[in-house]
ZALUMTI-722786 format. One record per residue (C-alpha): z, x, y. Coordinates in pm, whole numbers, padded with zeros to 5 digits, always signed. Layout:
// ZALUMTI-722786
ZXY...
END
This chain:
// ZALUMTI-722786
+13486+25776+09631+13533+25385+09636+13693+25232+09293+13483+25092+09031+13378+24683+09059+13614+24508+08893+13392+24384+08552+13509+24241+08239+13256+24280+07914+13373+23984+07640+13144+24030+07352+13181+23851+07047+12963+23882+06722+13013+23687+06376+12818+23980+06164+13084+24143+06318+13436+23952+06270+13404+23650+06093+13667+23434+06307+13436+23539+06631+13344+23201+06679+13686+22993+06631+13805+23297+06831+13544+23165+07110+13646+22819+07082+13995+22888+07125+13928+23108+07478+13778+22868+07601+13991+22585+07544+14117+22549+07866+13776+22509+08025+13628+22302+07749+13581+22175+07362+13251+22351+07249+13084+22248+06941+12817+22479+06774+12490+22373+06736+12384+22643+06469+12540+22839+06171+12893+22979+06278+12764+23262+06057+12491+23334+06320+12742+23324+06591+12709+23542+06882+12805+23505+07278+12800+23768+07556+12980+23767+07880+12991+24065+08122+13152+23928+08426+13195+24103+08822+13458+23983+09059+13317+23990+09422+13669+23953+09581+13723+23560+09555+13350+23507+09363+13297+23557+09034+12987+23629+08906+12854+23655+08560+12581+23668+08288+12572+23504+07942+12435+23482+07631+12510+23273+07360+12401+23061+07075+12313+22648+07072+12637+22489+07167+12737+22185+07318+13042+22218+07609+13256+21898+07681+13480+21952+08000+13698+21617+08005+13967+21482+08215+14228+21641+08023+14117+21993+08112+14051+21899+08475+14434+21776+08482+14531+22110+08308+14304+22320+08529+14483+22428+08852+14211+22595+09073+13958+22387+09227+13621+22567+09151+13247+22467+09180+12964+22673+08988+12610+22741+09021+12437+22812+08685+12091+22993+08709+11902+23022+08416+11762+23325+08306+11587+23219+08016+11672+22879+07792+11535+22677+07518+11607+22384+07676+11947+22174+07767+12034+21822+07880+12365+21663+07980+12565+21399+08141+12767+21509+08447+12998+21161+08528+12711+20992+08478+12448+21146+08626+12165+21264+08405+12000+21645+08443+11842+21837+08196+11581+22192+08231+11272+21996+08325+11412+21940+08681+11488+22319+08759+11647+22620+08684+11975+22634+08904+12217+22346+08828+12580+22270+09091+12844+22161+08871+13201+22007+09051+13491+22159+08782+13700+21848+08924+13467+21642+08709+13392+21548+08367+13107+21631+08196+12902+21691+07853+12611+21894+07777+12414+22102+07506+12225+22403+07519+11982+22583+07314+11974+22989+07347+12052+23112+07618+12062+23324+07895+12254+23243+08253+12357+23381+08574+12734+23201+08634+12854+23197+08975+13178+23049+09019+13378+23016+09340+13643+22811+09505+13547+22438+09694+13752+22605+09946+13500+22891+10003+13188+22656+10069+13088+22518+10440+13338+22260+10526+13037+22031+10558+12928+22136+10181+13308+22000+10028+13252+21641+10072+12922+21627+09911+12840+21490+09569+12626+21781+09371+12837+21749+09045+12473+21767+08814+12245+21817+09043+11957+22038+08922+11731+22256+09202+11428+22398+09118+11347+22774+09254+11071+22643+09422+11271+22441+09706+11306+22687+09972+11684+22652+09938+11670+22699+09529+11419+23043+09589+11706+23203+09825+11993+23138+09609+11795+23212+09290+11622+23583+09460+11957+23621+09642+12203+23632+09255+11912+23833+09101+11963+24077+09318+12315+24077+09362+12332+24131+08943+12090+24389+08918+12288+24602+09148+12637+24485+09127+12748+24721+08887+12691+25016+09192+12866+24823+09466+13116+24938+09683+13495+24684+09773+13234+24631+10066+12925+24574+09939+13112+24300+09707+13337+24113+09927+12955+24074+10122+12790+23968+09876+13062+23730+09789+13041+23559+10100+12690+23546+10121+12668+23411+09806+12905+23124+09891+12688+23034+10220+12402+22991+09976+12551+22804+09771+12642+22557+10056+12310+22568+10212+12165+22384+09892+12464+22176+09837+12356+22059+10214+12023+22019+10111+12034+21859+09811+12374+21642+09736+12464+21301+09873+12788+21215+10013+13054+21160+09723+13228+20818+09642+13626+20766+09709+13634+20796+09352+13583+21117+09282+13938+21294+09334+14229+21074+09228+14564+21049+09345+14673+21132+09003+14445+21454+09023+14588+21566+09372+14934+21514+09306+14890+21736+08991+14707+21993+09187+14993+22043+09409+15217+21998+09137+15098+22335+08952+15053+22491+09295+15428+22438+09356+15523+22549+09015+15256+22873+09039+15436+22963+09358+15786+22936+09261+15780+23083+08921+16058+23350+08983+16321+23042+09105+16567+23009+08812+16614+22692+08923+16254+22596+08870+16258+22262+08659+16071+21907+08607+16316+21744+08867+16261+22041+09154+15866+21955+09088+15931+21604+09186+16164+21659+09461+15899+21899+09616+15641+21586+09571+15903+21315+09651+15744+21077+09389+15892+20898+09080+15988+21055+08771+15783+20835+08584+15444+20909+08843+15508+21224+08737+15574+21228+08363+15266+21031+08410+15044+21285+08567+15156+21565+08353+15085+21417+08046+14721+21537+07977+14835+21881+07972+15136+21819+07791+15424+21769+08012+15604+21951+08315+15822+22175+08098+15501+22283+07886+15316+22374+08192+15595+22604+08344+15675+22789+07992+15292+22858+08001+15282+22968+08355+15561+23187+08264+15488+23319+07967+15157+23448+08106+15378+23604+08436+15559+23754+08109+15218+23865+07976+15122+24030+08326+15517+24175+08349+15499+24380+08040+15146+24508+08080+15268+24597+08434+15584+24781+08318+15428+25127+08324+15694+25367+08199+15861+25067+07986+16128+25047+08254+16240+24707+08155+16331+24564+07817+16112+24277+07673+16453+24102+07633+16505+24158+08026+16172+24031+08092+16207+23751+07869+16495+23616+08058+16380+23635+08432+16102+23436+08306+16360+23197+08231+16426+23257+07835+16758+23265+07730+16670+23330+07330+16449+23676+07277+16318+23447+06954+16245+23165+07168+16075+23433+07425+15892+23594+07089+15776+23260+06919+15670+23096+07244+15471+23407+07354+15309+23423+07004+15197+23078+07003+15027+23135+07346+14867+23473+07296+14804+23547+06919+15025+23830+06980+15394+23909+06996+15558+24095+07308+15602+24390+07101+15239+24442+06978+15117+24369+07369+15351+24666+07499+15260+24864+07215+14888+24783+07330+14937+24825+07683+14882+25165+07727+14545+25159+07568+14474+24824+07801+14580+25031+08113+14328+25314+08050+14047+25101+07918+14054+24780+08045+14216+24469+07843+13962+24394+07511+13819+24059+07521+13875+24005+07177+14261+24089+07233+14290+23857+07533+13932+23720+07622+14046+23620+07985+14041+23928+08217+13720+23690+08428+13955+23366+08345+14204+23527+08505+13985+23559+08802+13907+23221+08796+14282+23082+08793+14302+23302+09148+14017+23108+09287+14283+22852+09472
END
């Protein structure tokens, strides 16, 4: 019998906890600020998500909210993604994607470039998120502009994509490692095929040097996690720039130290849930991850999870056998998407 798709359900209810929306604000932080457009009291969002080995695909529902994805989450963001958004059912949204104008009226599937600003508000609704890496599309697709563009499911190219995720949800839940990685690439040839249709070539300005250099910054960091001797200064030997090019490129996200405490700390996170048996101390985990102090380890880990290392192990067993809860650590499908290199 082949394993079960890999799915994450992140449900999130104010009648039921009344931090549910802050709580929702602060997952998503790395993606974007969202603002609520109604009553945090009538708060609600839904997101059952299905990796298709490399694709991620998901449906959401959620209140009136307005999403802001600025520079300084691009900078902190170290996959390079693209997304198709189909809407299932809406009451209507507008928004600015680096200056380009879209809203509903124009269609129901919109192509949005993750390595680019942009602002937009939504009433209720209900969407189909397909998310994938820029290095999974048609070479010819990749230096396109589509960042905004809207399709309408009446273009030939919109109706296959739109038919072709419709069906893909309603019976992803049954899919086989097979069926998925299949569907995944199909999926991403789609995806091209309107990009191709529909997007223009893209100005020089569109991916700065600042941007690349701190995209193989993190990728260097990412990769070299377990190296003790992992620091700011091996970073910029590995680039061969100037400490201060670098200071400067970092400093959206908070630095070069900041960014490899985080990346360790969630290696840490992954570590202990891994540590079936509890064959390692947290203290021993704590300092291949490059923490001297077990407070240091503790407070750092708390300020970045909500949690202490203690309270995760304790919760790890349940997490193994059930899957982790959202509301614990809402980022089982964000996960996912940091893996779409």
């Amino acid at each position: 019998m082949s394993a079960a798709p890999r799915r994450d359900l992140w449900e999130l209810d104010a009648r039921d906890r009344a931090d549910a929306a802050e709580e929702y604000r602060r997952a998503c932080a790395h993606l974007f600020d969202i603002t609520l457009l109604s009553p945090e009291a009538a708060f609600h969002n839904r997101m059952e998500g299905y990796n298709l080995t490399g694709v991620v695909l998901a449906h959401c529902t959620g209140v009136p909210q307005r999403f802001e994805r600025k520079l300084s989450h691009i900078a902190a963001d170290a996959s390079d993604t693209v997304m198709a958004v189909l809407e299932l059912r809406s009451s209507g949204w507008r928004g600015d994607y680096d200056g380009r104008a879209a809203s509903d009226e124009m269609g129901s599937i919109r192509l949005i470039d993750m390595a680019r600003p942009f602002d937009m508000s939504t009433g209720d609704y209900e969407t189909l998120h397909l998310i994938l890496s820029r290095a999974a599309l048609e070479p010819q697709a990749t230096n396109l502009d589509f960042h905004g563009h809207v399709v309408s499911e009446d273009s030939p190219s919109g109706r296959l994509l739109g038919s072709h995720l419709r069906a893909t949800w309603a019976g992803v839940s049954t899919m086989s490692a097979t069926d998925l990685a299949l569907a995944g690439k199909a999926v991403a040839v789609l995806v091209s095929a309107v990009i191709l249709a529909h997007a223009a070539p893209t100005g020089d300005d569109v991916r700065p040097v600042e941007k690349m250099l701190l995209t193989l910054a993190q990728q260097f960091v990412i990769h070299n996690l377990s190296d003790p001797d992992l620091s700011p200064e091996a970073v910029r030997g590995h680039l061969g720039v100037s400490r201060s090019l670098l200071y400067k490129v970092f400093e959206p996200i908070g630095g070069v130290s900041a960014f490899i405490q985080a990346r360790r700390l969630d290696m840490a996170f992954d570590a202990i849930l891994g540590d079936h048996g509890e064959q390692h101390t947290l203290a021993e985990i704590g300092y291949r991850m490059g923490f001297r102090s077990d407070a240091h380890f503790s407070r750092a880990f708390r300020a970045r999870f909500g949690m202490t290392p203690g309270r995760l192990r304790r919760f790890g067993e349940r997490a193994r056998q059930e899957g982790l809860s959202a509301i614990e650590r809402p980022d089982d499908a964000f996960a996912w998407l940091r893996g779409l290199l």
